[in-house]
C-alpha positions as CSV (number, residue, x, y, z in Angstrom):
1,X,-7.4,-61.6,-5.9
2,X,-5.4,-59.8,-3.5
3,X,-2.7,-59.2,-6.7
4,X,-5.9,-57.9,-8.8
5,X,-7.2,-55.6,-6.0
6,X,-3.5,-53.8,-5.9
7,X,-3.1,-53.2,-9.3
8,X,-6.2,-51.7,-9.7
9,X,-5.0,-49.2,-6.1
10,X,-2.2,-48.9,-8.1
11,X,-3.7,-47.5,-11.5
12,X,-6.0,-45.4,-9.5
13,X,-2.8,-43.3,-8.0
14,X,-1.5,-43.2,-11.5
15,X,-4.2,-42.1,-13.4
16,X,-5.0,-39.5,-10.7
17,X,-0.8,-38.1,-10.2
18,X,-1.8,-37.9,-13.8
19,X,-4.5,-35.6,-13.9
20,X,-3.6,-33.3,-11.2
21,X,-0.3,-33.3,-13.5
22,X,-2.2,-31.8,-16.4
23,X,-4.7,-29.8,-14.5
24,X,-2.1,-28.2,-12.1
25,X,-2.7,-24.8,-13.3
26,X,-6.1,-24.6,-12.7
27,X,-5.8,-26.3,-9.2
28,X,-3.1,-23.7,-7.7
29,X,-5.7,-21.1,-9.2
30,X,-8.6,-22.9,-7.6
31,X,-6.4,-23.2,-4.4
32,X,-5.4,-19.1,-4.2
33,X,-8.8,-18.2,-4.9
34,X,-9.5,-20.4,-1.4
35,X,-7.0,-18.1,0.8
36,X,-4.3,-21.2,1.2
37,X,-1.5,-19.5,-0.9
38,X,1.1,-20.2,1.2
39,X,0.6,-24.6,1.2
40,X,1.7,-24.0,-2.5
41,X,5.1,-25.8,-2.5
42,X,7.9,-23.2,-3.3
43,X,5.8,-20.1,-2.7
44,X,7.4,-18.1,0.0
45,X,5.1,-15.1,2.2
46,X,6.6,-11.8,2.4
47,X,9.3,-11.1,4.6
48,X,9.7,-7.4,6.4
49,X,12.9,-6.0,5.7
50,X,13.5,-3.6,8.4
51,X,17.4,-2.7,7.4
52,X,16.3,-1.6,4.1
53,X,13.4,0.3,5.4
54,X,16.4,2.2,7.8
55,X,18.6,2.7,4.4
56,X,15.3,3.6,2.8
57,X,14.8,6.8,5.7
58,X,17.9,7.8,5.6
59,X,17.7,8.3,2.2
60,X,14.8,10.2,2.2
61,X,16.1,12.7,4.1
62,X,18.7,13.3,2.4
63,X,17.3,14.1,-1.1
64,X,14.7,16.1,1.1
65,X,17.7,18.2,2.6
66,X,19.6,18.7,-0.5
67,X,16.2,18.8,-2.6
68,X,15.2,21.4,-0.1
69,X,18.0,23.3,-0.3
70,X,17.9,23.8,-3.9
71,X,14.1,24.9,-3.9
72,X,14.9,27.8,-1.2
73,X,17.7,28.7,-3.5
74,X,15.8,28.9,-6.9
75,X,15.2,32.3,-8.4
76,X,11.7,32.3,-9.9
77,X,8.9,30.1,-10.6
78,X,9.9,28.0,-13.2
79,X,13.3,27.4,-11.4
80,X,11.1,26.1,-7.9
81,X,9.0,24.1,-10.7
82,X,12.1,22.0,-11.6
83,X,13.0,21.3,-8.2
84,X,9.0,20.5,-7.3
85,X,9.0,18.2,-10.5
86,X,12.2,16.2,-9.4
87,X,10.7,15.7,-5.7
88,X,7.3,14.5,-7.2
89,X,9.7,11.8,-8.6
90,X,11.8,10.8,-5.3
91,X,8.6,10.3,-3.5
92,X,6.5,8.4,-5.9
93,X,9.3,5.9,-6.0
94,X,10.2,6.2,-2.4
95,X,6.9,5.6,-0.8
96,X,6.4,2.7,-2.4
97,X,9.6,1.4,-1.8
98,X,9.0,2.4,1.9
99,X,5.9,0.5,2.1
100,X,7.3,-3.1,0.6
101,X,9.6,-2.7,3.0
102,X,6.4,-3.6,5.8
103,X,5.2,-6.5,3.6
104,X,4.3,-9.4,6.0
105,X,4.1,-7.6,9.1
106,X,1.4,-8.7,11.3
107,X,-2.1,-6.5,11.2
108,X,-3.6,-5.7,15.0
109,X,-6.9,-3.3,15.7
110,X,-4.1,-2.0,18.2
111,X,-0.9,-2.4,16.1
112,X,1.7,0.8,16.8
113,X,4.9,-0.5,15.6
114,X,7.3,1.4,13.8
115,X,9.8,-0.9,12.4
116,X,8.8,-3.7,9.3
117,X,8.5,-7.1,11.6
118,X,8.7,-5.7,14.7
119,X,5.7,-6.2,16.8
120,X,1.8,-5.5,14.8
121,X,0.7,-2.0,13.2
122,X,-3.0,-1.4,12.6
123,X,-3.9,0.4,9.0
124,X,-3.7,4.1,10.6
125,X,-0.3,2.8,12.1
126,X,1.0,1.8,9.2
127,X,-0.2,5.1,6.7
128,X,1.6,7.2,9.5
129,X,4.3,5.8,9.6
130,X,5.4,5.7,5.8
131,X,4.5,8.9,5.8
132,X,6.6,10.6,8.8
133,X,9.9,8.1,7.8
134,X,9.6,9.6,4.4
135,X,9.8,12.9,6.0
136,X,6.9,14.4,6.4
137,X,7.1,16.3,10.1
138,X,3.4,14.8,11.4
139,X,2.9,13.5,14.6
140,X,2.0,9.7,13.5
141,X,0.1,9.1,16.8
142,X,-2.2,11.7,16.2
143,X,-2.7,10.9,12.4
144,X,-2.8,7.7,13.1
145,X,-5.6,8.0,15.6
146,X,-8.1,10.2,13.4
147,X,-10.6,8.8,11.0
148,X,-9.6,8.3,7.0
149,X,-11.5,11.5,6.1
150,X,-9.4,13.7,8.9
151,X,-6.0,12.0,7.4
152,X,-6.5,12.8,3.9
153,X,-7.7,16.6,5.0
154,X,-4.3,16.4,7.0
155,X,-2.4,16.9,3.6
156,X,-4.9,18.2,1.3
157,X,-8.0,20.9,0.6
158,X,-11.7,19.6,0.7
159,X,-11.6,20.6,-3.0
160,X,-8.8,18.0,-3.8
161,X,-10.6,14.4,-2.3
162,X,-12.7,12.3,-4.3
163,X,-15.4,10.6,-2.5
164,X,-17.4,7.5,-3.8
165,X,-20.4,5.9,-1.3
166,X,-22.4,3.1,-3.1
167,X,-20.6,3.0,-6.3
168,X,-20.0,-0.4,-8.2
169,X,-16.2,-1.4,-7.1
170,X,-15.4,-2.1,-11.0
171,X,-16.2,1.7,-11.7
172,X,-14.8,3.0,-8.9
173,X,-11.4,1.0,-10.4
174,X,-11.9,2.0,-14.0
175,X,-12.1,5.7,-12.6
176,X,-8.7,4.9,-10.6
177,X,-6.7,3.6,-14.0
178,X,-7.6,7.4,-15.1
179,X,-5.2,8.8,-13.0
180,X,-1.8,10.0,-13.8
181,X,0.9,7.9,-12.1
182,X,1.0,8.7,-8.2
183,X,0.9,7.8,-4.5
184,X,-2.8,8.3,-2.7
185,X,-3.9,7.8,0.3
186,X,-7.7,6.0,0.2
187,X,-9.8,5.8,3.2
188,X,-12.8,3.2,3.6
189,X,-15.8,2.5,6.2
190,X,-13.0,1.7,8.5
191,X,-10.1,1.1,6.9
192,X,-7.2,3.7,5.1
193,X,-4.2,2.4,3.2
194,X,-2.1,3.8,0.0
195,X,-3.2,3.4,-3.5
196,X,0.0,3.2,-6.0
197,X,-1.0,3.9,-9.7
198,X,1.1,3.4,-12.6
199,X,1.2,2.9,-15.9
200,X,-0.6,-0.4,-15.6
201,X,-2.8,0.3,-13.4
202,X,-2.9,0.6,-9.5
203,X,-2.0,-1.3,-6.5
204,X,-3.7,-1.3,-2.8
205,X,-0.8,-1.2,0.1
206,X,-2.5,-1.7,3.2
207,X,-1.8,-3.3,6.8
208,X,-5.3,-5.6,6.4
209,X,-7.7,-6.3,9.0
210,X,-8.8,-9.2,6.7
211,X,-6.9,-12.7,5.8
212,X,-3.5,-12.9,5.9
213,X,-3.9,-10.4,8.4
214,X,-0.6,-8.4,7.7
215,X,0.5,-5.6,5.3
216,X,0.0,-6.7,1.9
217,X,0.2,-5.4,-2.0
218,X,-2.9,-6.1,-3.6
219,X,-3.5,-5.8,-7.3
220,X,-7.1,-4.2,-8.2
221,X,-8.3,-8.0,-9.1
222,X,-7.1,-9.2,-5.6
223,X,-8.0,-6.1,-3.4
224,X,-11.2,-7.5,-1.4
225,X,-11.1,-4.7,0.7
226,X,-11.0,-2.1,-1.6
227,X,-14.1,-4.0,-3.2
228,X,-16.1,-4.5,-0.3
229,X,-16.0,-1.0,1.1
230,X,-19.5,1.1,0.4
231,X,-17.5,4.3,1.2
232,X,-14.2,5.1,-0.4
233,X,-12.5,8.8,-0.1
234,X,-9.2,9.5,-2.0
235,X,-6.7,12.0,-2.7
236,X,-3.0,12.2,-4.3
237,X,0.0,13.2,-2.3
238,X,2.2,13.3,-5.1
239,X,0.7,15.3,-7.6
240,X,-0.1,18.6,-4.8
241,X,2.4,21.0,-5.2
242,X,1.3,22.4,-1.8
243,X,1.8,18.8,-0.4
244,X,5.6,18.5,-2.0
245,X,7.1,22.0,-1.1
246,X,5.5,21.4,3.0
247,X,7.8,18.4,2.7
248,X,11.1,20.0,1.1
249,X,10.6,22.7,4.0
250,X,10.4,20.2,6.4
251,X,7.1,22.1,7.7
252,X,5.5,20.8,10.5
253,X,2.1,19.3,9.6
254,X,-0.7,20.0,12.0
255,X,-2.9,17.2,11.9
256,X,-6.8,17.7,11.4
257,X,-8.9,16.3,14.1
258,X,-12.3,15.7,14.6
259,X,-13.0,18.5,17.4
């Protein structure tokens, strides 16, 4: 009896490694869609990587001196054009890159840390900070203080934002995927982070106030957020020439307060 009753145990763990063999796929989906990512075995959480973020500044200040340079030396329009187009391209590259760089870093309501792993950064924090390392001259304590509205109007005219209260999140994304390629800034109820959009669509770069708690790169589908907000205001750094030649001039930025 005691033989029968162990062979039968023993079938039951076959049969069932078996089926979670064949039905792995949809059990990691099932298990993602749960918020326990990281118990999948060989799945790694971002890390911070604060020496490339250092390589990544000092890089940015160089193509904005020499970049800079060239502008204040162009004769004419369509020569300043040239020079405008090629620092539309540093920056939509380099933001990004500057913001992967935070992946992982620990979200806090108080967060003011200014170096990828290094203590916590709340969302304003974290928008600032990319911002001033990629050389823009604003005072990141200020901007980071001010509500999302007041950062975006930091940068850019009234005339510029786009502002969506109450709108279904899946049109509010199929009006995003419109957009030409480009960095953004996007401000929520209580919430701002960076929109990314490119040729397959866009991503949401955020330090979140919501599991896991960190900065994170969120794809449209994955960017709860983003689809939870009633209120949503955006605007594109990268595609204002106003925005790009304040930044080869190294022009100090006042920032827009509420008072």
């Amino acid at each position: 009896m005691i033989r029968f009753f162990f062979r039968l145990l023993l079938l039951c763990v076959v049969c069932l490694a078996a089926l979670g063999w064949w039905f792995r796929d949809d059990v990691l989906r099932t298990w993602e869609k749960i918020g326990k990512p990281l118990l999948v075995i060989g799945r790694k959480s971002p890390t911070p990587d604060p020496v490339r973020y250092g390589v990544l500044k000092e890089e940015a200040e160089r193509w904005r001196l020499d970049l800079g340079k060239r502008y204040r030396a162009a004769e004419g329009k369509a020569a300043q054009d040239t020079v405008i187009s090629e620092a539309q391209g540093f920056l939509e590259a380099a933001l990004p890159d500057l913001m992967l760089c935070w992946l992982g870093t620990p979200w806090d309501f108080n967060g003011t840390s200014e170096i990828p792993g290094e203590g916590k950064v709340a969302c304003g924090y974290f928008v600032a900070t990319v911002l001033r390392d990629a050389g823009f001259r604003v005072n990141r304590y200020k901007l980071a203080r001010e509500p999302s509205e007041n950062i975006l109007r930091t940068f850019l005219p009234r005339s510029e934002l786009e502002r969506r209260v109450g709108a279904p999140y899946q049109d509010y994304a199929d009006s995003l995927r419109q957009y030409q390629s480009g960095v953004r800034i996007v401000g929520l109820d209580t919430h701002v982070g960076f929109i990314v959009s490119g040729p397959e669509g866009f991503r949401f770069i955020h330090s979140s106030g919501s599991s896991p708690w960190s900065v994170v790169d969120e794809s449209e589908g994955d960017a709860e957020v983003l689809k939870r907000s009633n209120y949503r205001v955006h605007g594109s750094l990268t595609d204002n020439r106003e925005v790009i030649r304040r930044w080869l001039e190294g022009e100090k930025i006042e920032v827009r307060t509420s008072s």
